[in-house]
C-alpha positions in Angstrom: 10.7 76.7 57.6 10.9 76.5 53.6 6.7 75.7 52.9 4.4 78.3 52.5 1.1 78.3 52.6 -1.8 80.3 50.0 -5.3 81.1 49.8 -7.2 82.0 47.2 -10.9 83.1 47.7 -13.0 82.6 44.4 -16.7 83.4 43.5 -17.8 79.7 44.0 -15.1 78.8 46.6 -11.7 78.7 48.3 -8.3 76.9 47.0 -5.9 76.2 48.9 -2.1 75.4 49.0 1.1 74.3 50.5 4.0 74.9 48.2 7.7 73.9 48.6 10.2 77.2 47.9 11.3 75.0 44.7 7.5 76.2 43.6 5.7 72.4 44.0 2.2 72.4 44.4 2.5 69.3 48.0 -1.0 69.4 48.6 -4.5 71.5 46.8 -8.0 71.1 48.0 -11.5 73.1 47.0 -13.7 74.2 49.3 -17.1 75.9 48.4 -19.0 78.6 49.9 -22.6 80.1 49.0 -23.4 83.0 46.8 -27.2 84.4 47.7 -29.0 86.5 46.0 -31.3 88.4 48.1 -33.3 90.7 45.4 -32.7 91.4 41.8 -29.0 92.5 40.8 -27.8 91.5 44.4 -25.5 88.9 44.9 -23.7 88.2 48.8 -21.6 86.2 50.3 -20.8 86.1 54.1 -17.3 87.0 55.3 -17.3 84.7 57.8 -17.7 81.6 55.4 -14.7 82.6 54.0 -13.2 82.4 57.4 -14.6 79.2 58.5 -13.4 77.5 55.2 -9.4 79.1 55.6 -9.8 77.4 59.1 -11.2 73.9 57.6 -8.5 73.6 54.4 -5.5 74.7 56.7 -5.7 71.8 58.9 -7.1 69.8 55.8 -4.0 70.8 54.4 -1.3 70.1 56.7 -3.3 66.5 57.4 -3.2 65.4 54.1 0.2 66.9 53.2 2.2 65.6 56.3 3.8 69.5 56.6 4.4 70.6 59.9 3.1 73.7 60.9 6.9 74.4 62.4 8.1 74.5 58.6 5.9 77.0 57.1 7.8 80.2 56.5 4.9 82.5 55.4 1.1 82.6 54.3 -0.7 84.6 51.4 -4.2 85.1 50.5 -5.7 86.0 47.0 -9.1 87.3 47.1 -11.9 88.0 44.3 -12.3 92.0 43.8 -14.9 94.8 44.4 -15.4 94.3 48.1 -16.3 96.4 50.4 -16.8 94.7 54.2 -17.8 97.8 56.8 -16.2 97.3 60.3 -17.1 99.5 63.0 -14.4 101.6 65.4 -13.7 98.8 67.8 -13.0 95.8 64.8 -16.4 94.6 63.9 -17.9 93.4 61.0 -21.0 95.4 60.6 -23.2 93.4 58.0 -23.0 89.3 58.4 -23.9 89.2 54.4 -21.9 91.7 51.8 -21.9 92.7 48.2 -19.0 90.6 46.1 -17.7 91.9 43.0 -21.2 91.1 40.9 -23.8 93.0 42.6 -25.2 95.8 40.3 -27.3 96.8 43.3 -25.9 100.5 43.2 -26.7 101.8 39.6 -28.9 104.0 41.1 -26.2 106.2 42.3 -24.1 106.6 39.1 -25.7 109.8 38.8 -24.7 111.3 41.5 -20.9 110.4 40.9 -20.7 110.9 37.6 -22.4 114.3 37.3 -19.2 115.1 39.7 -16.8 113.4 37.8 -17.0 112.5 33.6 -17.3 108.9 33.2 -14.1 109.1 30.7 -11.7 110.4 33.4 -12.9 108.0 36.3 -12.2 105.2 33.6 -8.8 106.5 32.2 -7.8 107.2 35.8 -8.8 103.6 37.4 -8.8 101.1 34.7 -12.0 99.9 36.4 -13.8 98.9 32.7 -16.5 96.4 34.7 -19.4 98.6 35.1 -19.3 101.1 37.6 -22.2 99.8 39.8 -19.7 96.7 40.6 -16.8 98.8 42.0 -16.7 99.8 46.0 -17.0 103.7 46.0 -20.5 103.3 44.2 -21.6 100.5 46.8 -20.3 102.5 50.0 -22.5 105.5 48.1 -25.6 102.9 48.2 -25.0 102.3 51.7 -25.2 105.7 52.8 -27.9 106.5 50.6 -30.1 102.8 51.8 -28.2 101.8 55.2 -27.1 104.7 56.6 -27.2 103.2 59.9 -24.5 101.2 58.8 -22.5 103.8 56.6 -22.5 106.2 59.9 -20.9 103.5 61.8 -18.0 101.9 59.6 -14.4 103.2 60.2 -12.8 100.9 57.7 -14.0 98.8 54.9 -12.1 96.1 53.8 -11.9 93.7 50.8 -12.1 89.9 50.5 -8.2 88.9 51.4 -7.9 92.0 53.3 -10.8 90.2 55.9 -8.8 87.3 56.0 -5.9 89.1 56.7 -7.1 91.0 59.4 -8.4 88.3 60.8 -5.3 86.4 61.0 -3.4 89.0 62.1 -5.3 91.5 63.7 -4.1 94.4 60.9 -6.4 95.9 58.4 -4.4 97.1 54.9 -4.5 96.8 51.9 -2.2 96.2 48.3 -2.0 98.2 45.6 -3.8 95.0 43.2 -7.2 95.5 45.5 -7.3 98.8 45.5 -7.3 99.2 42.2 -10.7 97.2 42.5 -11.8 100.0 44.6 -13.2 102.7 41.9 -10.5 105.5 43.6 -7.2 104.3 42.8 -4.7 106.2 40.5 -3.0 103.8 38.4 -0.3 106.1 37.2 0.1 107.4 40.7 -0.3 104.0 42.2 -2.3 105.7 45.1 -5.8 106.8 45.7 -7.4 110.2 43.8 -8.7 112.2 46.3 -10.6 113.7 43.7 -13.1 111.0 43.4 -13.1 110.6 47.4 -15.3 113.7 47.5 -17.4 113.1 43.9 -19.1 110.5 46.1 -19.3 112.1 49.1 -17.3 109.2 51.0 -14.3 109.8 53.6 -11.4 108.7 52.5 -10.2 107.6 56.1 -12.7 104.3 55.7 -10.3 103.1 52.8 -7.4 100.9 54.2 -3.8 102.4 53.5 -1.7 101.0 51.2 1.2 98.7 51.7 3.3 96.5 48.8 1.7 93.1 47.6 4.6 91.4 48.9 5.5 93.0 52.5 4.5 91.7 55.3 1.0 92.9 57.1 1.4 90.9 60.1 2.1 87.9 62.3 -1.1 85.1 62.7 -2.6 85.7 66.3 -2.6 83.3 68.8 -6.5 83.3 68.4 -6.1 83.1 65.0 -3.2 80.0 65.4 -5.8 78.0 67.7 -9.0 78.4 65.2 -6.8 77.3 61.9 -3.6 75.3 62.9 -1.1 77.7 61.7 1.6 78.5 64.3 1.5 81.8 66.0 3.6 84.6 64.5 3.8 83.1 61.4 4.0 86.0 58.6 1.3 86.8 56.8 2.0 88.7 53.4 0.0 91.4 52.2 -1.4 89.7 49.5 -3.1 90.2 46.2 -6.7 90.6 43.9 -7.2 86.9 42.4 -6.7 88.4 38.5 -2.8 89.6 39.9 -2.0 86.6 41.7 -3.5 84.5 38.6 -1.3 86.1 36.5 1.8 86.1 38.1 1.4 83.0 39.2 0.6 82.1 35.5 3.2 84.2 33.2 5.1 86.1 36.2 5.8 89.7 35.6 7.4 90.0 32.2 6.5 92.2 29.8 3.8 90.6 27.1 3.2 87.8 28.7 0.0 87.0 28.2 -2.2 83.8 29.0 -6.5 82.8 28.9 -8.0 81.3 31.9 -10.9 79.2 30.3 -13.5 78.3 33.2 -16.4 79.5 34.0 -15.9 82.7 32.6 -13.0 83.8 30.9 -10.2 86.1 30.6 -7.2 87.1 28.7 -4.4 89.1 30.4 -1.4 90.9 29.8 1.8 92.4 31.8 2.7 95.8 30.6 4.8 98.6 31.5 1.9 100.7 30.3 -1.9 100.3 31.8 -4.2 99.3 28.8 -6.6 101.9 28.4 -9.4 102.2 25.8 -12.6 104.1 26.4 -14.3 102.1 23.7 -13.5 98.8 24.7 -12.3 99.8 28.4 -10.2 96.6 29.6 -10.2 96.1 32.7 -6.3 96.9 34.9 -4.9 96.3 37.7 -1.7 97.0 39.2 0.8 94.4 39.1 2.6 92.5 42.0 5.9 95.4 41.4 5.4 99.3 40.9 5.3 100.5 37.8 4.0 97.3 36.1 0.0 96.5 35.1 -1.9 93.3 34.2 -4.9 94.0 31.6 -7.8 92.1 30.7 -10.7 91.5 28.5 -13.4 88.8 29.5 -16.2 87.4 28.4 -18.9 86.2 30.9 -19.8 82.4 29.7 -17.1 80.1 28.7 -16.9 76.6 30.6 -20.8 77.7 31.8 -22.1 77.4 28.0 -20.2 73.9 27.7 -21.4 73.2 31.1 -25.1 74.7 29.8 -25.1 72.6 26.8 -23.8 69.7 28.6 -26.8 69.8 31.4 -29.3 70.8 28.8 -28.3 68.3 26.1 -25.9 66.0 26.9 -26.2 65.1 30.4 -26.2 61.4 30.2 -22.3 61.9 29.0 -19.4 62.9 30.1 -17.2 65.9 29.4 -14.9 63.7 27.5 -17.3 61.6 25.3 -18.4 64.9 24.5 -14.7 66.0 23.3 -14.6 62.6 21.6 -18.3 63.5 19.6 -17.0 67.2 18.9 -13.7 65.6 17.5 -15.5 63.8 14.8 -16.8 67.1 13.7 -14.6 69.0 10.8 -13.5 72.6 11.9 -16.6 74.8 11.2 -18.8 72.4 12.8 -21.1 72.0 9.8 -21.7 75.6 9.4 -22.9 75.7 12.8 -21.6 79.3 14.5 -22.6 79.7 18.8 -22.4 82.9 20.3 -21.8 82.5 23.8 -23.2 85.2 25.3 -25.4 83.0 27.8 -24.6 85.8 30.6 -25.0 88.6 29.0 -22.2 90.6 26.9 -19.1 91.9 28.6 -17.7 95.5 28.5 -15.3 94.1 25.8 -18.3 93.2 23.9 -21.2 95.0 21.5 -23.8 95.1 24.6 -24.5 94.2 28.0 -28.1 92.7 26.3 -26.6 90.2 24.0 -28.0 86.0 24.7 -26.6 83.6 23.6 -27.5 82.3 20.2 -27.0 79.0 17.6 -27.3 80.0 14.1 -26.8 78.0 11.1 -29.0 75.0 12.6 -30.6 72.6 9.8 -32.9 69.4 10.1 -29.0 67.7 9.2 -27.4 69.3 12.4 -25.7 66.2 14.0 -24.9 66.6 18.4 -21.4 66.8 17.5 -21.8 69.6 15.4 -23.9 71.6 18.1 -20.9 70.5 20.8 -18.3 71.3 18.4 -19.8 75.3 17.6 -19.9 75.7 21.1 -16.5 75.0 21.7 -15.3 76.7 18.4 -17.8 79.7 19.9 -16.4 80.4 22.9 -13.1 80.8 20.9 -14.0 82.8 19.1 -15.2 85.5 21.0 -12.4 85.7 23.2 -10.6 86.0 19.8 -12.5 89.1 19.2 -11.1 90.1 22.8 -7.7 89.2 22.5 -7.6 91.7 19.1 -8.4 94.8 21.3 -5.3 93.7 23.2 -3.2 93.1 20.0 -3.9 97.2 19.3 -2.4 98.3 22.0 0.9 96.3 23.2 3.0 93.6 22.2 2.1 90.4 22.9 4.1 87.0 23.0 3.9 84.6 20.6 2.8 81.8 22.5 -0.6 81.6 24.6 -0.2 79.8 28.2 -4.0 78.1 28.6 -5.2 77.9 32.2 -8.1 77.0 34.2 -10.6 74.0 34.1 -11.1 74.2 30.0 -7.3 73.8 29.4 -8.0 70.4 30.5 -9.6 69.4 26.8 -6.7 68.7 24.2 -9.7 69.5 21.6 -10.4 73.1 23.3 -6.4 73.4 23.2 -6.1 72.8 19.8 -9.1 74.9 18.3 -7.8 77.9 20.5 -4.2 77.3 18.5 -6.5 77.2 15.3 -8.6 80.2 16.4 -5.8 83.0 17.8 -3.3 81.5 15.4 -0.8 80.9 18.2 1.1 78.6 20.2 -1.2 77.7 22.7 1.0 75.7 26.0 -0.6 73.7 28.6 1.4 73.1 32.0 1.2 71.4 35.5 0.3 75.3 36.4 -3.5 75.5 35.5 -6.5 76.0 38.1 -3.3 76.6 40.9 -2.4 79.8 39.0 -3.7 82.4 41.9 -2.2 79.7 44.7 1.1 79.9 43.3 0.8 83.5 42.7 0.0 84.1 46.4 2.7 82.2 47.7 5.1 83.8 45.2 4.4 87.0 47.1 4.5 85.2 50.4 8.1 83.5 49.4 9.3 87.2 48.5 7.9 89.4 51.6 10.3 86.7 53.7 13.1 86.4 51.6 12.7 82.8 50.3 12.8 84.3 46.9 14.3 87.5 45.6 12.1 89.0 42.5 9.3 86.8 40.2 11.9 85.2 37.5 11.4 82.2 38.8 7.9 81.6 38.1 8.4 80.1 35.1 11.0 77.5 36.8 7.4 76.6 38.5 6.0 75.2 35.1 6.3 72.0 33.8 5.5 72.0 30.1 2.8 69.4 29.4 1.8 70.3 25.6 2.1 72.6 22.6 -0.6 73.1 20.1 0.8 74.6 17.3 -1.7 76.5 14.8 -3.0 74.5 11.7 -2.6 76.7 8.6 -5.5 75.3 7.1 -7.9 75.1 10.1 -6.3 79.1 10.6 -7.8 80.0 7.3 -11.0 78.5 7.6 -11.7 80.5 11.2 -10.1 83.2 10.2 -13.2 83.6 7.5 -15.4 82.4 9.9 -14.3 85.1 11.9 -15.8 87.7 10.0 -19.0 86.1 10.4 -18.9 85.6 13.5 -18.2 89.2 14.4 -21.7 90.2 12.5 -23.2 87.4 14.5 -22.0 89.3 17.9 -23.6 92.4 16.4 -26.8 91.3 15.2 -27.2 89.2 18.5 -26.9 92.4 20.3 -29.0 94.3 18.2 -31.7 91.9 19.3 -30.8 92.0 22.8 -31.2 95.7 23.1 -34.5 95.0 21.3 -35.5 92.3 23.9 -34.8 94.6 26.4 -36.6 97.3 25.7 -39.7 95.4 24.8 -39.2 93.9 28.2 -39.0 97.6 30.0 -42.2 98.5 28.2 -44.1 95.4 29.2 
C-alpha cells in the first residue's frame, strides 16, 4: 500500500494519476468533459460528468498501470475554483448544470455587496483579484435573487473536488486552498469573515467547514468502491484548488519559488510568507498547502489559445512543430512584427477587461514566420509585464520552472529565457503538476511522506535555457513598446465597447 492515486478536475477535462511514494508518474490519462454555455456570460458544467469520468480513468488507470487496488495507500482530488454546487438537507444535488469558475452571470448583484462592503477591503481581505462576479458568495447572491426555489432549499454548497469528495466518501468539507476561491475567506485569519457572510445576505451554515489540505476527509464508500474500482475504506485526503496543487506540485512550498504554466491560458505564481496584495493590479492568492504560507498569481487569458488561434486560422495544414521550425528561422523581433495576445479579453493584471488582440507592425514584406514568431514572442511578453508586478512585491528565484503544454516548444523555452531574463528549466514535471501536487497531499495526510521537501526529488531536470544577453537587450527595448501597445489596444477596446453598448 505505497501508490496513491490523484485527480485533478480542469476546465476542459480530468487528469488522472497513480504515483509511486518515490513521486513517479506509473500511469496519466485525460479525459474531457463539456463546458455549455446556456445564455450570454454563462458557462456550466454538470457535476455528475465529473463523477462519471473519476469512475472511467480509475479503472482506466489501474488497467493500464497493472496497480492493484490493494496497494493504494490514499487518493486526492484537485479541482478548478469558484464553485458553488447546492445540495439540499438530505445529500442532493439540487441543480444537474452549475456555474464553474468563468460565469460572469452575477454582475448584477455587485451592487448590493459592495454598497455593504468597499470593494478595496473585500479585495485586500480575500486575495480574490478575478472579478467579483466569478467568486461563489456573488453567485449564491444570484441564486437567491433568480432561483430562490433552489437558494431556499440548499443546506450546503460545495466546490468542484469537494463533490468528488463527498461523493467518495459520503463527507462534505472543505480546504483552506478552495475556500479561499469562495469570496469570504480571511487570508490572514485563514478562516471565513463573517463580515462578508451578512453583506450578501447569505448564511454562513451553507459554506462547508474547514479542514487542512492534507488531512483526511474520509474513507471511499462501498458504493463509491463498486462505481470506480477503488477499494473500500481507502483514505481520501482533503484535497486542494488546482492553482495550489499546481504549484506545489510544481516548485513545492518554498519561499520564492516561482514557475509559468504556459497552456491555454497562463499564469505565473509564487510561494510567500506574505499574501501578494495590490489594489491596482490585484493578483490573485490563495492559501498554500501549510498555514501561514500563500501562492500568488498573475494571468493572462490567451497563451497556447492564440498559437492554437493562429495555428487554426493560418496554419492549419502544419503542425505545431513545422511551425516552431518556420518561427526559428525568424531573427528575435520577428521582423518588427509585435502581437498582443489579448484574443480573450484583458486580465485583471492587465490595462482592461476590453482589450483584443492585435498584430501591429504588418508590411506587404511580412513573411508566416514572422507572424508565428510575434505570436510566440507576444505571449512572452505580456506575461513579462505580469511577472514585474510580482518582482515589486517579493523576492523571486532566479530561475523560472516552465510548465504546462507550451513548455513542450524548445523555441517558446528559449524566447521566455530571452524575454524575463532568467533561467528558464523544463522537467519530466509539466502538464502532471496538479496530479503530483494532489498526491503530495494524499502521501502526507497518511504518513507516506512527512512535509513537501521532497517535491523537488520528483523532478527530473530535462533543460536549461539560459538568457541571451543580446536577444535580452533587444526585448528588453521592445518591451517598452510593447507596453504602449497594451495601452493603446485597450484604449480601443474600451472604445469598441462602448460604441457597441450604444448600438
Amino acid at each position: 500500500m505505497n501508490k496513491l492515486i490523484s485527480y485533478d478536475l480542469g476546465t476542459g477535462g480530468i487528469k488522472a494519476s497513480i504515483i509511486s511514494d518515490s513521486g513517479k508518474i506509473l500511469e496519466e490519462l485525460f479525459l474531457p468533459y463539456e463546458t455549455t454555455y446556456p445564455h450570454d456570460k454563462w458557462c456550466e458544467q454538470r457535476p455528475m460528468d465529473w463523477w462519471q469520468r473519476v469512475c472511467e480513468s480509475t479503472s482506466i488507470l489501474l488497467k493500464k498501470s497493472g496497480v492493484k487496488s490493494s496497494e493504494l495507500a490514499c487518493a486526492a482530488v484537485s479541482g478548478h475554483s469558484i464553485v458553488a454546487a447546492p445540495f439540499d438537507e438530505s445529500g442532493n444535488l439540487l441543480l444537474e448544470s452549475v456555474p464553474i469558475w468563468c460565469d460572469m452571470r452575477a454582475g448584477n448583484v455587485l451592487t448590493d455587496f459592495f454598497s455593504n462592503v468597499p470593494y478595496e477591503r473585500w479585495y485586500s481581505t480575500t486575495g480574490n483579484g478575478d472579478p467579483a462576479e466569478c467568486y461563489s458568495i456573488m453567485k449564491l447572491m444570484w441564486m437567491k435573487k433568480h432561483q430562490p426555489d433552489i437558494y431556499d432549499k440548499t443546506a450546503k454548497i460545495l466546490g468542484s473536488k469537494d463533490f468528488i469528495n463527498y461523493m467518495l466518501t459520503g463527507e462534505m468539507g472543505t480546504d483552506p486552498s478552495y475556500a479561499a476561491s469562495f469570496g469570504v475567506f480571511n487570508l490572514i485569519k485563514w478562516d471565513y469573515e463573517q463580515e462578508f457572510f451578512k453583506a450578501a445576505g447569505i448564511r454562513r451554515e451553507i459554506f462547508p467547514d474547514i479542514f487542512p489540505s492534507d488531512s483526511v476527509i474520509g474513507k471511499v464508500t462501498e458504493n463509491a468502491a463498486e462505481a470506480t474500482g477503488l477499494p473500500a475504506g481507502l483514505p481520501v485526503a482533503c484535497g486542494g484548488v488546482d492553482n495550489m496543487c499546481m504549484a506545489l506540485g510544481a516548485v513545492g512550498t518554498a519561499e520564492g519559488r516561482v514557475y509559468t504554466s504556459l497552456g491555454s491560458s497562463s499564469w505565473i505564481a509564487v510561494n510567500s510568507k506574505t499574501p501578494i496584495i495590490d489594489i491596482k493590479t490585484r493578483p490573485f492568492v490563495y492559501a498554500h498547502a501549510q498555514k501561514g504560507m500563500y501562492t500568488s498569481a498573475v494571468s493572462i487569458f490567451s497563451a497556447g489559445n492564440s498559437y492554437r488561434w493562429l495555428h487554426d486560422t493560418l496554419f492549419s495544414n502544419m503542425s505545431f512543430k513545422d511551425m516552431d521550425k518556420l518561427a526559428e528561422k525568424t531573427a528575435p523581433g520577428a521582423g518588427g512584427v509585435m502581437f498582443n495576445p489579448t484574443l480573450a479579453g484583458g486580465s485583471a493584471q492587465e490595462p482592461s477587461p476590453n482589450m483584443q488582440g492585435a498584430f501591429v507592425g504588418l508590411s506587404l514584406g511580412t513573411t508566416g514566420p514572422q507572424i508565428i514568431r510575434a505570436c510566440m514572442e507576444g505571449v512572452a511578453m505580456s506575461l513579462n509585464a505580469a511577472l514585474e508586478i510580482l518582482k515589486t512585491h517579493t523576492q523571486l528565484d532566479n530561475r523560472m520552472l516552465l510548465c504546462g503544454g507550451g513548455s513542450k516548444s524548445a523555441l517558446w523555452r528559449r524566447i521566455f529565457a530571452d524575454v524575463y531574463s532568467m533561467d528558464i528549466i523544463k522537467t519530466n514535471v509539466d502538464q502532471g503538476a496538479a496530479t503530483l501536487g494532489a498526491a503530495a497531499l494524499a502521501g502526507n495526510s497518511v504518513g507516506i511522506w512527512n512535509g513537501y521537501n521532497m517535491i523537488d526529488s520528483f523532478h527530473n531536470l530535462e533543460s536549461v535555457e539560459e538568457p541571451n544577453s543580446k536577444n535580452t537587450a533587444i526585448y528588453k527595448e521592445m518591451f517598452e513598446i510593447f507596453n504602449k501597445l497594451s495601452a493603446f489596444v485597450a484604449e480601443i477596446g474600451d472604445d469598441m465597447a462602448k460604441m457597441r453598448v450604444k448600438k
